[in-house]
N, C-alpha and C positions, 0 to 999 in steps of 0.2 A: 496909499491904501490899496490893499490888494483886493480884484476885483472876484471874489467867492463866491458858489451854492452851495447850498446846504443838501444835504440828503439826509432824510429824518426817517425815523421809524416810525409807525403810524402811531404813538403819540405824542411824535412833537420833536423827541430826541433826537439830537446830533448822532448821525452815523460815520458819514462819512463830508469831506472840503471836495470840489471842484473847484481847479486852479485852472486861468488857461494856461497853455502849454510856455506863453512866452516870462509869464511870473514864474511858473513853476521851475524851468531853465535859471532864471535869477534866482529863486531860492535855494537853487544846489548848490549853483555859482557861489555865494555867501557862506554859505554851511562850510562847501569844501575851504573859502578863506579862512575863515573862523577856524578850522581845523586843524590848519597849517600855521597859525597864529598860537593853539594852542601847544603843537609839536615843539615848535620855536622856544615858548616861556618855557614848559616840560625841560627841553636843552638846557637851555640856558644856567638853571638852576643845580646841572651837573657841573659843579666848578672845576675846572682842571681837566676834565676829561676832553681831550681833541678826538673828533672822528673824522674821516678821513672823506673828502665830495662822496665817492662813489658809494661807499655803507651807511652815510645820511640817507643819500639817495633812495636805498634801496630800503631804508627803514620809514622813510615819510612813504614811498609808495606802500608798503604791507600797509600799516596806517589808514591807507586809505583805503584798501582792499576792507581791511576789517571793517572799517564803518559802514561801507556799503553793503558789507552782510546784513 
């Protein structure tokens, strides 16, 4: 369970999570798996198409650039 405060607006409403820093590091950690998990099944489902190490490469990093926009 992840260890949370709440920041509320004075009546009561969820504003904002306080994470500490070392969940919050795991929770990127995950995200970015998860992400790479979905690039993969994404592929996958291209039958027949081979791409080559270095232009995978370079298209799971954009990928990742975009998600962190």
């Amino acid at each position: 369970m992840l260890n949370v405060q709440y920041v509320t607006d004075t009546k009561g409403k969820p504003l904002y999570v306080q994470v500490p820093v070392k969940e919050y590091e795991k929770l990127l950690a995950d995200a970015e798996e998860l992400a790479d998990i979905t690039a993969y099944k994404k592929a996958k489902k291209k039958a027949g198409k081979v791409v080559p190490f270095d232009e995978a490469f370079r298209e799971i990093e954009a990928y990742h650039r975009e998600q962190a926009s």
